[in-house]
C-alpha distance (Angstrom), angle and dihedral (degrees) to the residues before:
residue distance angle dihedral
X1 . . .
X2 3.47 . .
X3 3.92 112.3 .
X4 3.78 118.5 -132.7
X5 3.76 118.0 -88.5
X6 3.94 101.6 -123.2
X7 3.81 89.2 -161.2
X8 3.89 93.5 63.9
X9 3.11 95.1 73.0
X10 4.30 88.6 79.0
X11 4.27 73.9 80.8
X12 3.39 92.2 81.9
X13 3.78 82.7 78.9
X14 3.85 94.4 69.8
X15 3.41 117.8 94.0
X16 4.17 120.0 -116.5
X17 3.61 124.9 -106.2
X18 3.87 101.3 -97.9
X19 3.97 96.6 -103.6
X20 3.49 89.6 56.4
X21 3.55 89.7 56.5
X22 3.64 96.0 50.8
X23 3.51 96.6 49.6
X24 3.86 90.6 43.3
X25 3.92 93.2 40.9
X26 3.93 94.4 52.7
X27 3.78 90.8 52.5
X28 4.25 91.0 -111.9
X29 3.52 99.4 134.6
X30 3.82 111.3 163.5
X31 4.68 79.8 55.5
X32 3.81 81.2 52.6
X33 3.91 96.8 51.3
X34 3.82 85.1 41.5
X35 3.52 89.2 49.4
X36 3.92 94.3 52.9
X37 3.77 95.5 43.9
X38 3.66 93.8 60.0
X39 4.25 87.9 49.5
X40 3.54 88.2 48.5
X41 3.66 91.4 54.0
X42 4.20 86.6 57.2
X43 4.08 111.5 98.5
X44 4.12 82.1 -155.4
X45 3.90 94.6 74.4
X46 3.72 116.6 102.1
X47 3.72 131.0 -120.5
X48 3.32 95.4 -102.2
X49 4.01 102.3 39.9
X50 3.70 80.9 52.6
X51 3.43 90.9 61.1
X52 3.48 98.8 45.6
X53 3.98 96.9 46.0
X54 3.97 78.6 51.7
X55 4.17 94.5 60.6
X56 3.57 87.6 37.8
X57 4.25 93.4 56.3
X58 4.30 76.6 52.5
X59 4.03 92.0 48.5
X60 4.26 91.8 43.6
X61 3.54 89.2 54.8
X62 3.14 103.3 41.0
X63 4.00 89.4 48.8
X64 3.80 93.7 50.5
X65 3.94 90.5 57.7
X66 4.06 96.3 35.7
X67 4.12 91.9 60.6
X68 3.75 108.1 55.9
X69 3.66 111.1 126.6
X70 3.62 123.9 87.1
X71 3.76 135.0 -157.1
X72 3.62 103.9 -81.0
X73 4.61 91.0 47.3
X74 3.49 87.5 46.4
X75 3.80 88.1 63.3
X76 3.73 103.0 28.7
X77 3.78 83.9 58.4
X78 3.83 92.1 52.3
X79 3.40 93.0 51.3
X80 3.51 99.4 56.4
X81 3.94 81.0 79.0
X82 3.54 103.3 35.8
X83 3.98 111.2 21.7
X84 3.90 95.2 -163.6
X85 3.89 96.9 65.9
X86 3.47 106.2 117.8
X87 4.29 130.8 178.2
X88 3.75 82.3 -82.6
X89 3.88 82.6 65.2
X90 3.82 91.2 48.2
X91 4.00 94.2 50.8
X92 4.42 87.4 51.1
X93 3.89 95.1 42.7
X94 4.18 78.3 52.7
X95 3.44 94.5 53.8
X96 3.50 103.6 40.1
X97 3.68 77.6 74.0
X98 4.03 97.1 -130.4
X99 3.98 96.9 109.1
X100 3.64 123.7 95.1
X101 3.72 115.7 -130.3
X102 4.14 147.0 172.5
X103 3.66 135.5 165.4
X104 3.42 126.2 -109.8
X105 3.76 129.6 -167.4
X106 4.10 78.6 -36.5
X107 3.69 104.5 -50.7
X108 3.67 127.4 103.0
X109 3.64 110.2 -108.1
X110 4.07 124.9 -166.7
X111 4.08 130.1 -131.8
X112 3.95 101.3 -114.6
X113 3.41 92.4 -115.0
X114 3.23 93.1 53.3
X115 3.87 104.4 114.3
X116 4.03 86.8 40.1
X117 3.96 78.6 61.3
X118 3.38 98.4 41.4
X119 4.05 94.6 55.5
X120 3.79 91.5 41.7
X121 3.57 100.6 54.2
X122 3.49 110.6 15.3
X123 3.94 92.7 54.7
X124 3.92 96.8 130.7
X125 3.56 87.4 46.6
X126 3.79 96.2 54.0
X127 3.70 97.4 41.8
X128 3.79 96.3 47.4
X129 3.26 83.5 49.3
X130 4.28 97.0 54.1
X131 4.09 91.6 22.6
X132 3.72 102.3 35.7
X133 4.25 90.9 166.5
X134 4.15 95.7 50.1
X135 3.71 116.2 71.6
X136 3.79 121.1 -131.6
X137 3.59 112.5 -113.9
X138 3.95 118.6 -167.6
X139 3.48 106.1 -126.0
X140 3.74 97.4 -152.9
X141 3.94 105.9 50.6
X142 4.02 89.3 86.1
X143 3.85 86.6 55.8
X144 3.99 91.5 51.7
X145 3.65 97.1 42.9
X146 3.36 106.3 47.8
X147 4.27 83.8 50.0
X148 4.05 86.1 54.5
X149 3.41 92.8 47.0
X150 4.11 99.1 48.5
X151 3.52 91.9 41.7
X152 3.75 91.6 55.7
X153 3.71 93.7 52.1
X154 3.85 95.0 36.0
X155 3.75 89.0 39.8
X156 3.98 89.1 -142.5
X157 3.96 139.1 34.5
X158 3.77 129.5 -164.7
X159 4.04 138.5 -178.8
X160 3.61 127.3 -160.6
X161 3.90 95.0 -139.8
X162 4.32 128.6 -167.5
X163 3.59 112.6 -161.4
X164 4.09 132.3 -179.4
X165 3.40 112.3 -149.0
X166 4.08 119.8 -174.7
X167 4.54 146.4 175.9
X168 3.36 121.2 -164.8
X169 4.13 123.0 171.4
X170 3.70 117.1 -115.1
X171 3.84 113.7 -114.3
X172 3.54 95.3 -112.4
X173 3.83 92.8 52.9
X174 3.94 96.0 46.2
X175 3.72 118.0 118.4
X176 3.84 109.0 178.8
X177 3.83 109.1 -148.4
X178 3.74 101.4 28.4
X179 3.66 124.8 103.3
X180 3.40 133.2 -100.5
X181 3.53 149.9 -165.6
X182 4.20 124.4 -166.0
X183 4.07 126.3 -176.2
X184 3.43 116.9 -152.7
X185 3.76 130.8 -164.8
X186 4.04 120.5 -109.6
X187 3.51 124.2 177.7
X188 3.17 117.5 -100.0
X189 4.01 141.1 -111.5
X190 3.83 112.9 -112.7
X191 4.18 145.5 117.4
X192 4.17 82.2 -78.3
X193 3.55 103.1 45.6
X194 3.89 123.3 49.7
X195 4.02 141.5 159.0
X196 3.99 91.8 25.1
X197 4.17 104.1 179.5
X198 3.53 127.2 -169.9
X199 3.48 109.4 -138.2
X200 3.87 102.3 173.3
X201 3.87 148.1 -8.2
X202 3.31 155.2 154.4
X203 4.08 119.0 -65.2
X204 3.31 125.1 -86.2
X205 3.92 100.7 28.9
X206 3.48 130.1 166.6
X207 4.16 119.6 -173.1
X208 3.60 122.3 -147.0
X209 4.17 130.0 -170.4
X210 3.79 131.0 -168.1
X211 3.86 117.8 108.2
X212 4.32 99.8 -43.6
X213 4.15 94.8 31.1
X214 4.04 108.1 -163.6
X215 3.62 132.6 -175.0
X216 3.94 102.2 -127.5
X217 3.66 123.2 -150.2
X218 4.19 120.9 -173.5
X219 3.65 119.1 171.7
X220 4.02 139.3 122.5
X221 3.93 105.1 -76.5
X222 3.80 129.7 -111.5
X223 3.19 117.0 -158.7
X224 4.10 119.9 -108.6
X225 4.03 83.1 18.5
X226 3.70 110.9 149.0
X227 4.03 116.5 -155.7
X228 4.22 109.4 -157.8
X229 3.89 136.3 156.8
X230 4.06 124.0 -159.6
X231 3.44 120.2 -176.8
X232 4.04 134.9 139.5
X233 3.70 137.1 -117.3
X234 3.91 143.4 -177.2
X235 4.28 117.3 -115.5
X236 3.47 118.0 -166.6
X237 3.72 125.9 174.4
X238 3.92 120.1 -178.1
X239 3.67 121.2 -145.9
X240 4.09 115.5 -114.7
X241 3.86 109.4 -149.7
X242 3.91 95.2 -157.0
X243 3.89 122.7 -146.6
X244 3.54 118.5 175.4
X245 3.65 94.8 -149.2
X246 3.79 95.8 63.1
X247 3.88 87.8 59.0
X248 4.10 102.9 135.0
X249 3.59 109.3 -124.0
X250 3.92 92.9 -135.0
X251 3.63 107.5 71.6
X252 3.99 118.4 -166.4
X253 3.98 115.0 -111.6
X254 4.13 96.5 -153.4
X255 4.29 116.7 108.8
X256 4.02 90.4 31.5
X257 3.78 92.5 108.8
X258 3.76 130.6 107.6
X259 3.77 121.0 -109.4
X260 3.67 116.1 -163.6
X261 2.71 133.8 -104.8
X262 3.86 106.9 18.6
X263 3.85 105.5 13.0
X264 3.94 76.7 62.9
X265 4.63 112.1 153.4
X266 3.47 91.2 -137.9
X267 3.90 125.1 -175.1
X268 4.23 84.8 -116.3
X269 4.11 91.2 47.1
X270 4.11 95.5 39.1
X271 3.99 80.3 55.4
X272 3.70 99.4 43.6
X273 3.79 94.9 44.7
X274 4.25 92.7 54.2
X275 3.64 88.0 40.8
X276 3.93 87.4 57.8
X277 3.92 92.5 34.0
X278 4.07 94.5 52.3
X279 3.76 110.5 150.1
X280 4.15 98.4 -18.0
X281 3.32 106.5 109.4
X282 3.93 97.5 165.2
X283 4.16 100.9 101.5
X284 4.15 92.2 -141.5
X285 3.88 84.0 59.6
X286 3.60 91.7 41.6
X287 3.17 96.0 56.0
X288 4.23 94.6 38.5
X289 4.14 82.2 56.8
X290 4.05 92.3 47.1
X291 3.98 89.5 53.7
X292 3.66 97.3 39.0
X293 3.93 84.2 56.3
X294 3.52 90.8 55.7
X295 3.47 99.9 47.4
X296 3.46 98.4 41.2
X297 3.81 101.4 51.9
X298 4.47 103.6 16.1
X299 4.00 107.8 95.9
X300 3.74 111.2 -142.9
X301 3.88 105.7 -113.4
X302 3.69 138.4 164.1
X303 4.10 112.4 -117.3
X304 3.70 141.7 -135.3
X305 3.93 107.4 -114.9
X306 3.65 107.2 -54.9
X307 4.13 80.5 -128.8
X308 3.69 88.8 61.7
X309 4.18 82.3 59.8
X310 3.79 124.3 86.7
X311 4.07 99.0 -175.2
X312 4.15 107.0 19.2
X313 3.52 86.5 178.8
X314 4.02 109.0 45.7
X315 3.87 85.0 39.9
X316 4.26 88.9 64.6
X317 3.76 92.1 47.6
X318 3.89 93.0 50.6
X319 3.67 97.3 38.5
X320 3.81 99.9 30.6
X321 3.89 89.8 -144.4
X322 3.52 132.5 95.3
X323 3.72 142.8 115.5
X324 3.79 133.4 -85.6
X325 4.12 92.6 -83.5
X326 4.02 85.8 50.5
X327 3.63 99.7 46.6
X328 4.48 79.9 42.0
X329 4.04 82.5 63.0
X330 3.23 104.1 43.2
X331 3.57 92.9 49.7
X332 3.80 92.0 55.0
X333 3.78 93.6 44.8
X334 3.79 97.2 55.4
X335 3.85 89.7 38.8
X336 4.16 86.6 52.4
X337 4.02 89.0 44.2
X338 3.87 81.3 54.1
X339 3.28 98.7 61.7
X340 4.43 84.5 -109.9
X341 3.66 118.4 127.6
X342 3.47 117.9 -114.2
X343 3.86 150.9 172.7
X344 3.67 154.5 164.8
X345 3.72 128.9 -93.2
X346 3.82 122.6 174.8
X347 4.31 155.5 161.8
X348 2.99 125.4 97.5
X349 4.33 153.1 -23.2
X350 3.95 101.2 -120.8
X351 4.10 103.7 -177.2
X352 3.61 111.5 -163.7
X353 3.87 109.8 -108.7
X354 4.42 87.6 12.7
X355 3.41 142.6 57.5
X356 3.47 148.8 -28.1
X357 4.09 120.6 -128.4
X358 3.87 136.8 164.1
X359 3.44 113.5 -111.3
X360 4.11 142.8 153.4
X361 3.40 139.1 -138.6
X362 4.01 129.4 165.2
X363 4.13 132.1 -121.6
X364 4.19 117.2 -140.0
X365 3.62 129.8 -162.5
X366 3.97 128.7 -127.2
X367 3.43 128.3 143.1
X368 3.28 135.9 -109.4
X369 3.92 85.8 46.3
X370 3.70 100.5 33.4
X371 4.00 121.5 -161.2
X372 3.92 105.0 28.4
X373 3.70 133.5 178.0
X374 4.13 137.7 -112.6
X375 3.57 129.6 -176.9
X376 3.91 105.9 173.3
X377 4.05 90.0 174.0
X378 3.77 91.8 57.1
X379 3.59 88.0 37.5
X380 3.83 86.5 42.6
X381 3.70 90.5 58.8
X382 3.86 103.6 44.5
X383 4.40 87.5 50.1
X384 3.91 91.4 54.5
X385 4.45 88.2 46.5
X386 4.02 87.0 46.9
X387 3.95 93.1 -113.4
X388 4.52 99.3 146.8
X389 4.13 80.7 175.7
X390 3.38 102.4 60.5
X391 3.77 103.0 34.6
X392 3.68 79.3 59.7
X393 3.47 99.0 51.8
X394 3.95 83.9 60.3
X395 3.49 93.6 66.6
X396 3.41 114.5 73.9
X397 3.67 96.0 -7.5
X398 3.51 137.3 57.2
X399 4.29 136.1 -176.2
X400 3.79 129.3 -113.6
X401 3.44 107.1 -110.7
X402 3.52 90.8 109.7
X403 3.68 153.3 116.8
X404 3.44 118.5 -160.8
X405 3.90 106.3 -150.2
X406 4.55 95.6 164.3
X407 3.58 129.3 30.6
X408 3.70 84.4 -176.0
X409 3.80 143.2 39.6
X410 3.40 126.9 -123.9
X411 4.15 98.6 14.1
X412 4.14 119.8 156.6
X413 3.46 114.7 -129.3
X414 3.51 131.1 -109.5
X415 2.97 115.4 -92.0
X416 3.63 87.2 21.5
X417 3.71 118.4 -129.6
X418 3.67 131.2 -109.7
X419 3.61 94.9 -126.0
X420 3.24 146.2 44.9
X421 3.92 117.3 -80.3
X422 3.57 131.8 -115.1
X423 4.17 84.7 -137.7
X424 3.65 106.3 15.2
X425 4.25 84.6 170.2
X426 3.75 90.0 54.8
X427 4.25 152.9 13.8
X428 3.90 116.6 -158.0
X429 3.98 101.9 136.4
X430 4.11 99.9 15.5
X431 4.12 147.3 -126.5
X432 3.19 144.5 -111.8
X433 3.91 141.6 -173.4
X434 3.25 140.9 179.4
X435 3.85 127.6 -113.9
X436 4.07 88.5 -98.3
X437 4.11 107.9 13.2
X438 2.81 133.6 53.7
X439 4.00 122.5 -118.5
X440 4.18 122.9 -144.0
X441 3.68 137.2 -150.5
X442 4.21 81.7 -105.5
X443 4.00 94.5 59.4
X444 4.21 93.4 51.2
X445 3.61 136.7 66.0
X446 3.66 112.3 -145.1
X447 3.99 123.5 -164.9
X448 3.74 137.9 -171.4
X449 3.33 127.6 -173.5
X450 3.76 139.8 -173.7
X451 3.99 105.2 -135.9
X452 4.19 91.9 176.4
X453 3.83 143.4 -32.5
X454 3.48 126.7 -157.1
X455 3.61 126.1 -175.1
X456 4.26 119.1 -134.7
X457 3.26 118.2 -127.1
């Protein structure tokens, strides 16, 4: 079988036949893969159109199962945790802008994990909503503070972290005999991250570097057989203290470039990123005004499947929502427009004593300092609770409760899989397949778990 070309995916670029659209566009899915089969069946299509019509049959279906829940789920479900939510409720948690939506045939319908969204970041919402006379206090601002304030007097902070990380196949999905192949997420080598041990896994591992590093397992499958890694690792994040003045005047011209399809220089983003820009020309200001856009005006919301998304980046700046990995790309596709290097970094939040969560941030370039860090969600987050300090700890500077699983976006794996991935821009939890089907996010399992963290002194 013919593995996946990682470098079609720059097709999502090209624009759909206009059928396709309409179909897509007015949330009738099953006309749109209709519609596509019968193009498909054409010997008049290009190579690439092909190609594209191809990712989109992936992105129909995957839309047509992600946006099940109508009106009246969406707020049973909410209820079940706070029983005084009524449609009043519904119509606020809409505006507030955090809630994933689409038509179809006419009726509102909700992302599935919509209510998970909902009661992660539209807490204050909910509970002044059920517990009008108690203020909401966000639990997590003490943690984050007292990091930007230590690392500003220490001018660094580190943690020697041990994490387990683990696949198994869902019953339903098993198929004993068959072949298969599972990626799973190391950390990865780079200024932050050093002295990364394996310390146990599975059998039959192989490891693998580069810019998304896996630990690779192929072997005839057992059923109930669970395939895991743990191993350990030093993060250590230095503290920029950022003076405009000491800007270089030479600025570096590497990470500029576009990467199709979501670092994409789109009439809409070319527009938006001069409009930010205006008269600043110095690039640490540029980049200060590109970040305080973001995190100013970008709602913090849960996504669809980033595969299920043709332009990441353009959708954030017309929708002004999206989650930390679309606020990430945005970021680095206004800095690039700008003339500012810029790139992806990415894993996972590990908080000492906690849990452990994907999430993305970006890196940006200026001289003196060099490589530099922004977190618009974070940063997001601290501008919509009133908290100046923090959202500017998250430019320039980041904390080490971290594991850094990409140093790049958008990277195949090695070896590459047979199939198309789940996240071909990313790897923070892991895939597998099997050696003819493909296997989803639904048919696995995936675990992380903090074994220790110790700070060093």
């Amino acid at each position: 079988m013919e593995p996946f070309r990682f470098k079609d995916l720059e097709a999502l670029a090209i624009a759909l036949p206009d059928m396709v659209d309409f179909y897509r566009r007015s949330g009738d899915f099953d006309g749109e893969l209709a519609c596509i089969d019968r193009l498909l069946a054409s010997d008049r299509l290009s190579r690439s159109m092909r190609t594209r019509l191809e990712l989109e049959r992936v992105i129909a279906g995957g839309m047509r199962e992600d946006y099940q829940m109508d009106r009246a789920a969406f707020l049973a479900r909410i209820r079940r945790k706070y029983p005084l939510c009524d449609d009043t409720t519904v119509d606020l948690l809409l505006a507030s802008g955090h809630i994933d939506t689409i038509l179809r045939g006419g009726e509102l319908r909700f992302q599935n994990a919509a209510v998970s969204n909902a009661l992660n970041c539209c807490k204050k919402l909910l509970e002044d909503q059920a517990h009008p006379e108690t203020p909401f206090v966000y639990e997590e601002d003490s943690l984050l503070r007292a990091n930007a304030r230590l690392m500003r007097e220490r001018g660094w902070r580190a943690f020697r972290y041990r994490v387990r990380m683990s696949l198994t196949v869902d019953e339903e999905a098993q198929r004993a005999g068959k072949r298969i192949r599972v990626w799973l997420p190391m950390p990865a080598k780079c200024a932050e991250q050093t002295d990364i041990v394996l310390h146990s896994a599975s059998e039959n591992v192989s490891l693998s570097g580069g810019k998304q590093p896996t630990a690779f397992f192929e072997e005839i499958y057992t059923p109930g057989k669970e395939f895991f890694v743990e191993f350990s690792y030093t993060h250590r994040v230095p503290w920029f203290d950022l003076n405009t003045a000491d800007v270089c005047g030479e600025q570096p011209r590497f990470y500029v470039d576009e990467m199709l399809p979501h670092i994409n220089f789109t009439p809409t983003l070319r527009a938006l990123a001069e409009e930010i820009r205006g008269d600043e020309r110095n690039p640490l200001l540029i980049a200060r005004r590109v970040y305080d856009y973001i995190t100013a005006n970008v709602k913090y919301s849960y996504m669809r499947e980033y595969l299920l998304m043709e332009n990441i980046s353009e959708f954030c700046a017309v929708n002004l929502r999206g989650d930390c990995g679309v606020q990430a790309l945005l970021f680095i596709t206004l800095c690039r427009i700008l003339g500012i290097p810029a790139r992806w970094q990415s894993g996972n939040a590990v908080k000492p004593g906690g849990s452990v969560g994907s999430h993305d941030w970006a890196m940006f370039y200026v001289a003196p300092w060099g490589w530099m860090y922004a977190d618009p969600s974070y940063g997001g987050g601290a501008f919509r609770r009133g908290d100046e300090i923090l959202r500017a700890h998250y430019f320039g500077n980041l904390d080490p409760f971290r594991m850094v699983c990409a140093t790049e976006v958008q990277q195949p794996f090695s070896p590459q899989k047979t199939f198309l991935r789940d996240d071909p821009y990313d790897n923070q939890s892991g895939e597998a397949e099997w050696e003819d089907l493909p296997l989803h996010a639904r048919d696995l399992t995936r675990r992380k778990v903090l074994v220790s963290a110790a700070e060093i002194i």
